[in-house]
Gaussian input, Z-matrix of N, CA and C with variables (Angstrom, degrees):
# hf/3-21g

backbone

0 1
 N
 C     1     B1
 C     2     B2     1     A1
 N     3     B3     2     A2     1     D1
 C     4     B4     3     A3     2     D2
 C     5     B5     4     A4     3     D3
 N     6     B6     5     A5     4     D4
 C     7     B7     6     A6     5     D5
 C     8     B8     7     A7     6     D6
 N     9     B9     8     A8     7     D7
 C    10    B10     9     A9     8     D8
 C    11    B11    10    A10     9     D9
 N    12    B12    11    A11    10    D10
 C    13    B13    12    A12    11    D11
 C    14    B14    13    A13    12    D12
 N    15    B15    14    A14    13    D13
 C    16    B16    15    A15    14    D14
 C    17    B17    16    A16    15    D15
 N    18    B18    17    A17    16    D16
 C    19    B19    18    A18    17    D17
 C    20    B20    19    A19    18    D18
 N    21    B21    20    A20    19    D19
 C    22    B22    21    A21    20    D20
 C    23    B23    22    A22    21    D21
 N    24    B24    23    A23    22    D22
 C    25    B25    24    A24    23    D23
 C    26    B26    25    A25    24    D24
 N    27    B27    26    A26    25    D25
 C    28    B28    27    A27    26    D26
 C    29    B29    28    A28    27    D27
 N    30    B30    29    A29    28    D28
 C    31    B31    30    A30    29    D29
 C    32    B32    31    A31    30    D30
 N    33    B33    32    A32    31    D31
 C    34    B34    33    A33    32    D32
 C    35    B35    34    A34    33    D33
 N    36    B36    35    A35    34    D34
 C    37    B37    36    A36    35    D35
 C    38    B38    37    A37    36    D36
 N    39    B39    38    A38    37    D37
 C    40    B40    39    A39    38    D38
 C    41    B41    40    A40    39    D39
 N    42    B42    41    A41    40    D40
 C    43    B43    42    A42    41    D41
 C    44    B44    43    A43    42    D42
 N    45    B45    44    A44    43    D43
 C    46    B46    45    A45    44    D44
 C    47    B47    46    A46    45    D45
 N    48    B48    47    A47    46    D46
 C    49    B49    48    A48    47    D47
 C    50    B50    49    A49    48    D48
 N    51    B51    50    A50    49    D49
 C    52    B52    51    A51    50    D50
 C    53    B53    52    A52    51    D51
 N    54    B54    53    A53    52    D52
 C    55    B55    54    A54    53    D53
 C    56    B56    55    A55    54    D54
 N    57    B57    56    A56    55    D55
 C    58    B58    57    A57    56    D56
 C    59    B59    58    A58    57    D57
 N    60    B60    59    A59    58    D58
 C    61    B61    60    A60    59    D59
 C    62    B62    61    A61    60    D60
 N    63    B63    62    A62    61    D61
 C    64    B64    63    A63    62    D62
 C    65    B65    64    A64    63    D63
 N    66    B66    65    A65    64    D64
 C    67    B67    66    A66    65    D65
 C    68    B68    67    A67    66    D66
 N    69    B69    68    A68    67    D67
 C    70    B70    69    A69    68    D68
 C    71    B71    70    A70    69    D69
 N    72    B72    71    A71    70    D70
 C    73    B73    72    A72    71    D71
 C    74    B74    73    A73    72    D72
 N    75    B75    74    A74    73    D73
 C    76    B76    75    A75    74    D74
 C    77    B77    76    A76    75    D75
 N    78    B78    77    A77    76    D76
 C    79    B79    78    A78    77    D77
 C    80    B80    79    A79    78    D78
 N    81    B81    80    A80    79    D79
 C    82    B82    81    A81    80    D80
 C    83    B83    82    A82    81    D81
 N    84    B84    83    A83    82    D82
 C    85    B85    84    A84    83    D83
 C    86    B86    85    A85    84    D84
 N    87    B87    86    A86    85    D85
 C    88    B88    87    A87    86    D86
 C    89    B89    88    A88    87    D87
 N    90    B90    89    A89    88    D88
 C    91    B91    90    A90    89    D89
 C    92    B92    91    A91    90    D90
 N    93    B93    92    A92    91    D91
 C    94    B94    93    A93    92    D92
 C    95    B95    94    A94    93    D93
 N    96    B96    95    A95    94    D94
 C    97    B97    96    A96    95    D95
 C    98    B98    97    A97    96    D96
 N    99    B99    98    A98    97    D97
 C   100   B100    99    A99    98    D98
 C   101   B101   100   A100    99    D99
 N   102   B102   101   A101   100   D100
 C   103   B103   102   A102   101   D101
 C   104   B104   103   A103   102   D102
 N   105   B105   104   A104   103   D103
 C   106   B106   105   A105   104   D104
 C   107   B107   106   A106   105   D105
 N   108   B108   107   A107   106   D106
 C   109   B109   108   A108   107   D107
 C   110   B110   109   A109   108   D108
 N   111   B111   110   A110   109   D109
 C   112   B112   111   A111   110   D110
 C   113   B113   112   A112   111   D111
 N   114   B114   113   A113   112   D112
 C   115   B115   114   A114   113   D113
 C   116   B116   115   A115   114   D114
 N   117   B117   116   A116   115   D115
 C   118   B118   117   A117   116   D116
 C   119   B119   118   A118   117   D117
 N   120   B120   119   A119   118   D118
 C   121   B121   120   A120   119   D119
 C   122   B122   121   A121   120   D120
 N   123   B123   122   A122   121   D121
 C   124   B124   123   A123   122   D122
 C   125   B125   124   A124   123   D123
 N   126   B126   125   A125   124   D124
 C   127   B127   126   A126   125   D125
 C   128   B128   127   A127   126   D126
 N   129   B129   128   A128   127   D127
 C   130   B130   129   A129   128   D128
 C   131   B131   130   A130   129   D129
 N   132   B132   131   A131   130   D130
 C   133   B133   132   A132   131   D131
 C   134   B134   133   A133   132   D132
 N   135   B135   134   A134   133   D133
 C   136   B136   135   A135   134   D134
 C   137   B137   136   A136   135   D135
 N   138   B138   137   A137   136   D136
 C   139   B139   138   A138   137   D137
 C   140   B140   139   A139   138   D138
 N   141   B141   140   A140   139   D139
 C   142   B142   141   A141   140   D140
 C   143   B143   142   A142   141   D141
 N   144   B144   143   A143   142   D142
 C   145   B145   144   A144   143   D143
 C   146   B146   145   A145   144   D144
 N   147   B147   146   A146   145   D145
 C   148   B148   147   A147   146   D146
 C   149   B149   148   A148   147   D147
 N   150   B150   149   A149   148   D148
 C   151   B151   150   A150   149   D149
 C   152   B152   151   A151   150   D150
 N   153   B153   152   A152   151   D151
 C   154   B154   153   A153   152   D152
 C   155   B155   154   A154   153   D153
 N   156   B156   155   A155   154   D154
 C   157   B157   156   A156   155   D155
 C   158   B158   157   A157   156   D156
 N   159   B159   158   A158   157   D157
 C   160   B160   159   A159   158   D158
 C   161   B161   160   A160   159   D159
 N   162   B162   161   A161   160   D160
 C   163   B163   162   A162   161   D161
 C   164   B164   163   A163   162   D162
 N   165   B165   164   A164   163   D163
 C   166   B166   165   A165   164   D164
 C   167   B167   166   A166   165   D165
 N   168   B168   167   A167   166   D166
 C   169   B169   168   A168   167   D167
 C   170   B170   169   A169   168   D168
 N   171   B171   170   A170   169   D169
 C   172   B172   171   A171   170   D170
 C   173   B173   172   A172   171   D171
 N   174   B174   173   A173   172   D172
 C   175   B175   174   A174   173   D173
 C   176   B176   175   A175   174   D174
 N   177   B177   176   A176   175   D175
 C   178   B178   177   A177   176   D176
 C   179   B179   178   A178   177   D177
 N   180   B180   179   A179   178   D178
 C   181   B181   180   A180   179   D179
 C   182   B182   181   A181   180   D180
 N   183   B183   182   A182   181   D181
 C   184   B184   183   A183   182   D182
 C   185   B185   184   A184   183   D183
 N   186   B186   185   A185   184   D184
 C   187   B187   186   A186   185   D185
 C   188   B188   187   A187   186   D186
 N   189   B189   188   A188   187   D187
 C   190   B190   189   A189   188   D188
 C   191   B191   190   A190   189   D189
 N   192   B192   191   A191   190   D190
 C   193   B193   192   A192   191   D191
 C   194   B194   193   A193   192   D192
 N   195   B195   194   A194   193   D193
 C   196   B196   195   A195   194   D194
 C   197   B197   196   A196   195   D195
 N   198   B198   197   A197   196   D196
 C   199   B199   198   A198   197   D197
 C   200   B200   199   A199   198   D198
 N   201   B201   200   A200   199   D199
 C   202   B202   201   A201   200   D200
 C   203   B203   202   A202   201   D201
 N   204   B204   203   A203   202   D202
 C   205   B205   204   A204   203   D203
 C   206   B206   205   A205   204   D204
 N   207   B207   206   A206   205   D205
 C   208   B208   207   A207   206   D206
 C   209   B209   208   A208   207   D207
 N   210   B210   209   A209   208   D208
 C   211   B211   210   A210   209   D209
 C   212   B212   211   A211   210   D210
 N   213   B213   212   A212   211   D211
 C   214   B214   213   A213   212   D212
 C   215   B215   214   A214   213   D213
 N   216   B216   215   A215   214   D214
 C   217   B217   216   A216   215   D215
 C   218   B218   217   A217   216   D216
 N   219   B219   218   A218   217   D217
 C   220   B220   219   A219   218   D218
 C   221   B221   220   A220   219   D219
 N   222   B222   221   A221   220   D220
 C   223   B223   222   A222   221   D221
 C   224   B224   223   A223   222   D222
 N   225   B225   224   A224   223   D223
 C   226   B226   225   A225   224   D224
 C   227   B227   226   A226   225   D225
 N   228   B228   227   A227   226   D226
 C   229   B229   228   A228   227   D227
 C   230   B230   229   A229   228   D228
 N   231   B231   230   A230   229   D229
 C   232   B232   231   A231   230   D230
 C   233   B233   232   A232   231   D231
 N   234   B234   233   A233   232   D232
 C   235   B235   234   A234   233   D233
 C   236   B236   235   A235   234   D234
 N   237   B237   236   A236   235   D235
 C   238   B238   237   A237   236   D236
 C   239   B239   238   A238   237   D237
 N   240   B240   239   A239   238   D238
 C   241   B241   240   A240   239   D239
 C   242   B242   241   A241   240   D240
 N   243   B243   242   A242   241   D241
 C   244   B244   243   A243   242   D242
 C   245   B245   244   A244   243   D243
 N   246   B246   245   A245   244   D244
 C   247   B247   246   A246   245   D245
 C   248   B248   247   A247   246   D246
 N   249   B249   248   A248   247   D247
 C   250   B250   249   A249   248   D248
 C   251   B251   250   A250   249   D249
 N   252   B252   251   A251   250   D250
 C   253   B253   252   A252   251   D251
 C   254   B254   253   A253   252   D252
 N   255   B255   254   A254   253   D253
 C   256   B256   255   A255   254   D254
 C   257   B257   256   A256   255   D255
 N   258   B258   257   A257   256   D256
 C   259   B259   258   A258   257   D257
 C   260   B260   259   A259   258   D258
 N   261   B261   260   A260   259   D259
 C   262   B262   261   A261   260   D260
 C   263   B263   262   A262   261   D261
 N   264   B264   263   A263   262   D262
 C   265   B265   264   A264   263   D263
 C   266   B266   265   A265   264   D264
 N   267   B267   266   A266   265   D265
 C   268   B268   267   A267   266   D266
 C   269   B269   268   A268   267   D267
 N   270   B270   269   A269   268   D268
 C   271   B271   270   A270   269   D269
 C   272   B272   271   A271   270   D270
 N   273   B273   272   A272   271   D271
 C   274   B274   273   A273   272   D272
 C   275   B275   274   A274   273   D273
 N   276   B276   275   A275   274   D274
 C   277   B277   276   A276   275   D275
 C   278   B278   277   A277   276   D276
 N   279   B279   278   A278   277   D277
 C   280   B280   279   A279   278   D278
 C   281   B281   280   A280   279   D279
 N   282   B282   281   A281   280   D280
 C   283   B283   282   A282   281   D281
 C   284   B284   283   A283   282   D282
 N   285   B285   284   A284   283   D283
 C   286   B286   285   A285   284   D284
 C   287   B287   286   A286   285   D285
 N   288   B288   287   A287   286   D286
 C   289   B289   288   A288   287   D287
 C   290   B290   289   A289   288   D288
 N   291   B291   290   A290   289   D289
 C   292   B292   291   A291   290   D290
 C   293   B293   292   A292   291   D291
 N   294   B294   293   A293   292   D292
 C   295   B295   294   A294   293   D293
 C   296   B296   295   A295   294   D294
 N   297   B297   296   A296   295   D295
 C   298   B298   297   A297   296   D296
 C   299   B299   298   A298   297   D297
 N   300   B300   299   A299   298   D298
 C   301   B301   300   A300   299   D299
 C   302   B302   301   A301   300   D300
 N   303   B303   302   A302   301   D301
 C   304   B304   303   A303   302   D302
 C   305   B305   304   A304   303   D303
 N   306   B306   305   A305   304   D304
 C   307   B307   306   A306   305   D305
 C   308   B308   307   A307   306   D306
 N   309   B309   308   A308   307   D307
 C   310   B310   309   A309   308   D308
 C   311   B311   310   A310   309   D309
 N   312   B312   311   A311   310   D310
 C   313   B313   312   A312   311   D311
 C   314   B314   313   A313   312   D312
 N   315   B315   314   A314   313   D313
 C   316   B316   315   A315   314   D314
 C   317   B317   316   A316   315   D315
 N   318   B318   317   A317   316   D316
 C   319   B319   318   A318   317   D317
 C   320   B320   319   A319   318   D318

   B1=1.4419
   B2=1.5291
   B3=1.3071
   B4=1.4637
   B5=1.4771
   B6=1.3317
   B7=1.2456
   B8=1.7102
   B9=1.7032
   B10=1.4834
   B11=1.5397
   B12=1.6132
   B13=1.2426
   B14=1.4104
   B15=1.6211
   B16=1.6947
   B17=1.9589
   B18=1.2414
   B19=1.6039
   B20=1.6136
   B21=1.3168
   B22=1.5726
   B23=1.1271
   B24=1.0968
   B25=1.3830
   B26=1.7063
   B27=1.5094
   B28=1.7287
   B29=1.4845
   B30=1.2185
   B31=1.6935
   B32=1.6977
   B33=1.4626
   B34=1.7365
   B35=1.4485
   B36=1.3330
   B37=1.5622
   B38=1.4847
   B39=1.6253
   B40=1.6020
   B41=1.5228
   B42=1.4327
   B43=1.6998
   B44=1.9119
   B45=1.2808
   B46=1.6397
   B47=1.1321
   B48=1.5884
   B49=1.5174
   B50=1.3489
   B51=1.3831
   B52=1.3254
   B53=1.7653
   B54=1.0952
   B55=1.5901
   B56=2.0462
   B57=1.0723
   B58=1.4116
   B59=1.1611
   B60=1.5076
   B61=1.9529
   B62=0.9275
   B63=1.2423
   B64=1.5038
   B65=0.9975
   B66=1.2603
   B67=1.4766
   B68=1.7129
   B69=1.8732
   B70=1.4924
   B71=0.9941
   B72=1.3121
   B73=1.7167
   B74=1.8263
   B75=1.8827
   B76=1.4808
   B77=1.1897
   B78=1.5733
   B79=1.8584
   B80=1.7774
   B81=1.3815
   B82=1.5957
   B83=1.8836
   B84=1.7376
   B85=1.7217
   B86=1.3910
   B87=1.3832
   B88=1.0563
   B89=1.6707
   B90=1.1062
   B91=1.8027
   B92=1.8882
   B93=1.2110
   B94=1.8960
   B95=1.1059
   B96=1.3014
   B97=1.2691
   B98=1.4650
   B99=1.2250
   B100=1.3709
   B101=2.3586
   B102=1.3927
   B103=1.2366
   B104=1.2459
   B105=1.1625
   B106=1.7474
   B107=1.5532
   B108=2.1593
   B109=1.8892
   B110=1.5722
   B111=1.3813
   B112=1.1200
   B113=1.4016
   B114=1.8342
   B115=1.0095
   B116=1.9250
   B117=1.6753
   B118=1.2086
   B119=1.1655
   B120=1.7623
   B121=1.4354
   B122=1.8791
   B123=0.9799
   B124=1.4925
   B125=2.0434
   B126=1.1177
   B127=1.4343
   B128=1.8267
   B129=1.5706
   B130=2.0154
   B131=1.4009
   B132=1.3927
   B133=1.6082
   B134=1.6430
   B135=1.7060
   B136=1.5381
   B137=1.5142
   B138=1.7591
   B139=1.2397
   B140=1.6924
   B141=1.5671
   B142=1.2401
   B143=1.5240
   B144=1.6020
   B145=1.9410
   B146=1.4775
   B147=1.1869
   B148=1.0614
   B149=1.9925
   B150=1.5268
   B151=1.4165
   B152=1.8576
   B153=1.5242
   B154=1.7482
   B155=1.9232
   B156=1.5674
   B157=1.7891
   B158=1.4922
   B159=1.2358
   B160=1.6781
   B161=1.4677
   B162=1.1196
   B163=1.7848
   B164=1.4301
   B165=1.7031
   B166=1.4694
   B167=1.4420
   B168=0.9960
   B169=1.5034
   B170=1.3331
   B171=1.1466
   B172=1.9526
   B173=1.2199
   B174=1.5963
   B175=1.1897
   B176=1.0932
   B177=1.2601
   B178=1.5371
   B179=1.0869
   B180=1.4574
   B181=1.3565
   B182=1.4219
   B183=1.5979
   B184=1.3849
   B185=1.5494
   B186=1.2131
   B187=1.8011
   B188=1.2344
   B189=1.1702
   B190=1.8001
   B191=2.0054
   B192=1.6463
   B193=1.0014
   B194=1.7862
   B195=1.3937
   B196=1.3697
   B197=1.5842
   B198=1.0793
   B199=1.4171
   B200=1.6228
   B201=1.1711
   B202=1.5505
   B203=2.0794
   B204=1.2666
   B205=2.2010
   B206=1.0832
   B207=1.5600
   B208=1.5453
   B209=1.7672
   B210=1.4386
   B211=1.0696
   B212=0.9164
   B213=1.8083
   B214=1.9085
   B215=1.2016
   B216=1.6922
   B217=1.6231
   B218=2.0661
   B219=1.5096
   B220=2.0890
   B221=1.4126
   B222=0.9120
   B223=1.4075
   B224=1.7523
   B225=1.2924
   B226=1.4140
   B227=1.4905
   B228=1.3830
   B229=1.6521
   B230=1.0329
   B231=2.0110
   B232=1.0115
   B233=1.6514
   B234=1.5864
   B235=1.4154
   B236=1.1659
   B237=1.6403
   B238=2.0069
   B239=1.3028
   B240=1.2189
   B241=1.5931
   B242=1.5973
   B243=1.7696
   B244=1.2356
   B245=1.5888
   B246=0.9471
   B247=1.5797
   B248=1.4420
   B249=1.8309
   B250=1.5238
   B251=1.4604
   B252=1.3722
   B253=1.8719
   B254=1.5150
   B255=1.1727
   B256=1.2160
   B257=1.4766
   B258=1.2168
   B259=1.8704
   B260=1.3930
   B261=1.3329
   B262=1.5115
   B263=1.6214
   B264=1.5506
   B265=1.3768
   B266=1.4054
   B267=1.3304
   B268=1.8891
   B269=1.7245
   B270=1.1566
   B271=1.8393
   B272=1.3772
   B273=1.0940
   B274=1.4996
   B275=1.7352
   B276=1.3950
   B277=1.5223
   B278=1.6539
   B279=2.0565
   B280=1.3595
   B281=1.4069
   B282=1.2255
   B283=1.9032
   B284=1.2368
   B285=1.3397
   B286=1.4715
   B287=1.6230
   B288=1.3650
   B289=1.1718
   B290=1.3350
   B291=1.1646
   B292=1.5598
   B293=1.2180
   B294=1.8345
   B295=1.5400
   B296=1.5798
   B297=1.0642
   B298=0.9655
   B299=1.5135
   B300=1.7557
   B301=1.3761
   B302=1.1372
   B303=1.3665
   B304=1.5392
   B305=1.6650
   B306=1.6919
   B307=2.0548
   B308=2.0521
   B309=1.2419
   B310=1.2376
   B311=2.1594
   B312=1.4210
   B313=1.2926
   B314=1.3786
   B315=1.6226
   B316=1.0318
   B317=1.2719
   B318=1.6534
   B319=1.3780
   B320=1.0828
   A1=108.45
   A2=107.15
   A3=111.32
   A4=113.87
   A5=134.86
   A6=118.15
   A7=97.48
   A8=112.29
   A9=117.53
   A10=98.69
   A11=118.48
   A12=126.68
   A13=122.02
   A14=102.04
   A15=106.03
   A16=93.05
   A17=93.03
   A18=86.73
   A19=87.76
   A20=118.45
   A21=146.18
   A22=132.36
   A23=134.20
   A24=131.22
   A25=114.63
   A26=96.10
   A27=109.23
   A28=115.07
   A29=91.90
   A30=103.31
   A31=110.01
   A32=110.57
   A33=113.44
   A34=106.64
   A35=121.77
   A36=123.38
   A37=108.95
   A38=107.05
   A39=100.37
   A40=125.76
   A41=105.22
   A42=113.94
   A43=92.25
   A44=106.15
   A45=105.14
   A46=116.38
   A47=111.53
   A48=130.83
   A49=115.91
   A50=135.48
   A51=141.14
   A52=85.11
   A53=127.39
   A54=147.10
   A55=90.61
   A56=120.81
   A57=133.10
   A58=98.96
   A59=102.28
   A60=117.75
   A61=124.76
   A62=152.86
   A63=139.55
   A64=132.84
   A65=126.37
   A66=140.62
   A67=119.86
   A68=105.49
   A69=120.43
   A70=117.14
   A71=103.96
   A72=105.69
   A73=134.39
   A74=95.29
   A75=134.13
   A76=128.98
   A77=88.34
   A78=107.75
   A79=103.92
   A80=111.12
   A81=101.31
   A82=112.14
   A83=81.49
   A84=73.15
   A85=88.77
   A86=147.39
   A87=135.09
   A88=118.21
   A89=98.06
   A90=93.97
   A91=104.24
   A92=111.47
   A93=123.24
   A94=108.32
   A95=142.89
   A96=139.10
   A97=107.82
   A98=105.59
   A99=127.12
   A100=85.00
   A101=117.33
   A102=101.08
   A103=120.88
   A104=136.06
   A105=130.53
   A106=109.30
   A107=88.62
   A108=87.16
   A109=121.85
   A110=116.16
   A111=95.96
   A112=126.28
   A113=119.57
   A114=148.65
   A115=102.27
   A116=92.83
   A117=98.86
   A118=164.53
   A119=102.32
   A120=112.81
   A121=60.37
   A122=150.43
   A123=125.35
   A124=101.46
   A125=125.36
   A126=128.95
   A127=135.25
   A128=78.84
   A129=101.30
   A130=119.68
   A131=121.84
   A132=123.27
   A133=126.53
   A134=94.87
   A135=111.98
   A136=108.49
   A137=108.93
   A138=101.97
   A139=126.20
   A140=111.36
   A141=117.52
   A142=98.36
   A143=112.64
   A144=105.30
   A145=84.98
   A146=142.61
   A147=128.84
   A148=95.82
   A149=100.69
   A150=109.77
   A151=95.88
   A152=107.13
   A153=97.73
   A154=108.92
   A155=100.26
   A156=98.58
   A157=92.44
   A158=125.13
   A159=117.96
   A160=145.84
   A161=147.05
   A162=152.44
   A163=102.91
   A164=101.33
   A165=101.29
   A166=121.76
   A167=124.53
   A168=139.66
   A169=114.07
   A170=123.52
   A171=124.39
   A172=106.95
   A173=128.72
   A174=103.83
   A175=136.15
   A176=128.06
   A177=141.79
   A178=127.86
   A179=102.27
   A180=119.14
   A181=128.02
   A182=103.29
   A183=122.62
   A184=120.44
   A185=107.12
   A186=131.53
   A187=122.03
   A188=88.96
   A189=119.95
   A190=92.07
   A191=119.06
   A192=137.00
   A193=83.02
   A194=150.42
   A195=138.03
   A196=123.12
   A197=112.17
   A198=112.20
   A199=119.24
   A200=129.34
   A201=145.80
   A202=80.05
   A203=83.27
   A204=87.90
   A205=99.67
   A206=124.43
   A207=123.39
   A208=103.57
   A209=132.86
   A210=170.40
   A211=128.45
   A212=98.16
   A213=113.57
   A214=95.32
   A215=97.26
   A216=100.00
   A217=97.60
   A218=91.94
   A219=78.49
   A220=100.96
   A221=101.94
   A222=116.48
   A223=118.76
   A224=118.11
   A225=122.17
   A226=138.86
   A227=90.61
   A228=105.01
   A229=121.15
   A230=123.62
   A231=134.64
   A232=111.04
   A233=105.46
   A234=103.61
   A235=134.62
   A236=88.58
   A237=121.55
   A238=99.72
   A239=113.54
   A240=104.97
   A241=142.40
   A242=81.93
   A243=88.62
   A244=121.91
   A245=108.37
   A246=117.98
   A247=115.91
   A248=97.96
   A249=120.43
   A250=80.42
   A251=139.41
   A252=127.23
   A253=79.87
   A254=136.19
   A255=124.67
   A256=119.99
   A257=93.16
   A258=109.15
   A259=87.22
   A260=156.89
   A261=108.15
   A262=119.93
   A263=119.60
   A264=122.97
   A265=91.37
   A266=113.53
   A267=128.10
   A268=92.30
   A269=123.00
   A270=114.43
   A271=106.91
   A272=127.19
   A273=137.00
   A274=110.32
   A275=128.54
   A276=135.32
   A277=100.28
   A278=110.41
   A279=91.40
   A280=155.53
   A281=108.20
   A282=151.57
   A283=139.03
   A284=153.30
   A285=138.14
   A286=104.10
   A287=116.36
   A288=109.00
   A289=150.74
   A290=96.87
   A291=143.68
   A292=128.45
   A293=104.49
   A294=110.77
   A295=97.72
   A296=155.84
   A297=166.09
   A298=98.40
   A299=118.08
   A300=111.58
   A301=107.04
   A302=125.27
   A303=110.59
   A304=127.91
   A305=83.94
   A306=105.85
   A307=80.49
   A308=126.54
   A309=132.42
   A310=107.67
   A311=106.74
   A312=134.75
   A313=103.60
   A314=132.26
   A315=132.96
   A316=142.15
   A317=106.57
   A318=119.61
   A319=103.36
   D1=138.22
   D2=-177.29
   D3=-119.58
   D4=146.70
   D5=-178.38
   D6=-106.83
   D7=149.14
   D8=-151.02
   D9=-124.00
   D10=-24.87
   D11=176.16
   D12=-156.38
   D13=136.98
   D14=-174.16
   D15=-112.93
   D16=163.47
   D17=-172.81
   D18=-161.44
   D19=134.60
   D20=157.18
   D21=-47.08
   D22=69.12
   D23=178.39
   D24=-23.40
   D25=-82.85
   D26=152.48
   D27=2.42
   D28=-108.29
   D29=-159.56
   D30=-94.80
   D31=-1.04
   D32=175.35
   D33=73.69
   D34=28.61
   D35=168.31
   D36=-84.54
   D37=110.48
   D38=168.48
   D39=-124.20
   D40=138.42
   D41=-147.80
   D42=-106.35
   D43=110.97
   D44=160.43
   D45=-100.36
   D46=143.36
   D47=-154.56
   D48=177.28
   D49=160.63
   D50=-164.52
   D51=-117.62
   D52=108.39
   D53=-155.22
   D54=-103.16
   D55=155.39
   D56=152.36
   D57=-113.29
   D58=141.41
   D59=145.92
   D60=-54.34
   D61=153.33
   D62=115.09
   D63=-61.99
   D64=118.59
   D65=-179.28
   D66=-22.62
   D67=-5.82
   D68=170.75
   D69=-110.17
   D70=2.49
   D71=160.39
   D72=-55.27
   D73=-39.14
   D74=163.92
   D75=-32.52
   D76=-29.47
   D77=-160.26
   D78=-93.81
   D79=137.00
   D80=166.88
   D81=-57.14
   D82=-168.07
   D83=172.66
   D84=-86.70
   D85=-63.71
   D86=176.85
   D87=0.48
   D88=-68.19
   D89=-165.53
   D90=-98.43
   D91=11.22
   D92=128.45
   D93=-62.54
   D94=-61.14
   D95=-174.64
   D96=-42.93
   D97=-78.21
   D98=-139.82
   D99=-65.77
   D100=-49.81
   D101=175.68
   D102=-60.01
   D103=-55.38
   D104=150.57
   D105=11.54
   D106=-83.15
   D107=-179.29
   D108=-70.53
   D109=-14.00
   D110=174.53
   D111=-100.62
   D112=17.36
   D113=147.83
   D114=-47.68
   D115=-91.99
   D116=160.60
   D117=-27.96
   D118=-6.21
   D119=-165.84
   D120=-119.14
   D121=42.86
   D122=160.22
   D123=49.44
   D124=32.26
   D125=-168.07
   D126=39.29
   D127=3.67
   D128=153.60
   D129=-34.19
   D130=50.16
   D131=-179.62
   D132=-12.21
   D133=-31.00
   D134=-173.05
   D135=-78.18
   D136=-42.08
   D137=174.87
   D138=-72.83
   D139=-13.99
   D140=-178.26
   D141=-68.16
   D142=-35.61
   D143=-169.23
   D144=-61.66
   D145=-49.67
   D146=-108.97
   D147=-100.54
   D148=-28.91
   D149=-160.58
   D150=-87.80
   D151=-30.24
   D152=-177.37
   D153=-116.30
   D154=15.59
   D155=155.80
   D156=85.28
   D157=-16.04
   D158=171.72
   D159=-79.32
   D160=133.34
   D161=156.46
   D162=-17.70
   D163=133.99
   D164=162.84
   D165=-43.47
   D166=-72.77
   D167=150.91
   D168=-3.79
   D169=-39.86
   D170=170.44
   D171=-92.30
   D172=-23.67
   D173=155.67
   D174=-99.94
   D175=11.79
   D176=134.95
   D177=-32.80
   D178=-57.75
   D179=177.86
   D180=-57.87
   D181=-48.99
   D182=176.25
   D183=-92.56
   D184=11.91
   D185=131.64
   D186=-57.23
   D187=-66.09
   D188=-159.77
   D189=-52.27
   D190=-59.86
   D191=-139.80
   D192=-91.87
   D193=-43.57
   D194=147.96
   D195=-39.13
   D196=-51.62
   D197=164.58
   D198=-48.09
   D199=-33.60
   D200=-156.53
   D201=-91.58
   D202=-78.15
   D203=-177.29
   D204=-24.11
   D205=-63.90
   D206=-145.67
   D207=-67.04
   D208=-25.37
   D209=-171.45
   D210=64.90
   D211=56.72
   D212=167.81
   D213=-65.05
   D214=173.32
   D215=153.56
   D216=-138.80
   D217=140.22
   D218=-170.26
   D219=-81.03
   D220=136.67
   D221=171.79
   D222=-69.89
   D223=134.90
   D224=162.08
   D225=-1.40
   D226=-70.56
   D227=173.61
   D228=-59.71
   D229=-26.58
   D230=168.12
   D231=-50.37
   D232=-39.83
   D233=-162.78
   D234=-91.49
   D235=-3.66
   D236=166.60
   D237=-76.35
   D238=-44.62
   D239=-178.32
   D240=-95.53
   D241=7.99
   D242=158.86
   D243=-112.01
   D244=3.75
   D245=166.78
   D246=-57.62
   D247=-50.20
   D248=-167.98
   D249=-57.17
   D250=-55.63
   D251=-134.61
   D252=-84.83
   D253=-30.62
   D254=-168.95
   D255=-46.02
   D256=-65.21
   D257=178.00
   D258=-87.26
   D259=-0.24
   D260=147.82
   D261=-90.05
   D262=8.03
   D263=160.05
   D264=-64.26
   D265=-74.71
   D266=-153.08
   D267=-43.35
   D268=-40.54
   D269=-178.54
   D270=-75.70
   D271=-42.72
   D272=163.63
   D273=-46.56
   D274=-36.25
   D275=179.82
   D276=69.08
   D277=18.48
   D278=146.27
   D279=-68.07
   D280=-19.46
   D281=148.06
   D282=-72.58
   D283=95.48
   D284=-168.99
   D285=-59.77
   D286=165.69
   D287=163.28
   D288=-103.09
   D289=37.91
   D290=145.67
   D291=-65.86
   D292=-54.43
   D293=179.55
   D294=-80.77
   D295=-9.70
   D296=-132.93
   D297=-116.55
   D298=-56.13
   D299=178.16
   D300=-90.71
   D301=4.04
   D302=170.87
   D303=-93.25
   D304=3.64
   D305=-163.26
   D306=-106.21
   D307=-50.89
   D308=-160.78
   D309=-67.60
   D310=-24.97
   D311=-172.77
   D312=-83.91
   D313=-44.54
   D314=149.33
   D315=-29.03
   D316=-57.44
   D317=179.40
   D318=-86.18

């Protein structure tokens, strides 16, 4: 789908043109939101739990599930290496170990 015309409420200026999306168009507002804060948190996962009340693990997820919209796909190696950070949060006691099998259950 292409958009062909934008038009002004305002002042009644209307511009015809064959328009592109941006690939953030895809996204609900929901997962607008959630990139915003995790814009904002500089991508500090910890500060995202911390700023919308959620589990590492939900924001993994709701990473995971923006990345998919935008139409990455994560690659493998990504998912070896995120296993490794997994259990070195869980040794760290940045993670319960709970969130830990619920992040490891994922991948």
């Amino acid at each position: 789908m292409k958009v062909t015309r934008l038009h002004c409420t305002h002042c009644h200026t209307t511009i015809e043109n064959q328009f592109e999306f941006s690939k953030f168009a895809a996204l609900s507002k929901e997962q607008l939101h959630f990139a915003e804060i995790f814009i904002t948190c500089r991508g500090n996962i910890k500060e995202v739990e911390k700023e919308l009340g959620i589990s590492y693990p939900t924001v993994r997820g709701k990473l995971t599930e923006i990345i998919s919209a935008l139409g990455y796909e994560q690659e493998k190696k990504t998912v070896a290496a995120d296993k490794s950070k997994v259990i070195q949060m869980l040794e760290n006691g940045e993670i319960s170990s709970e969130d830990a099998i619920k992040l490891l259950k994922e991948e």
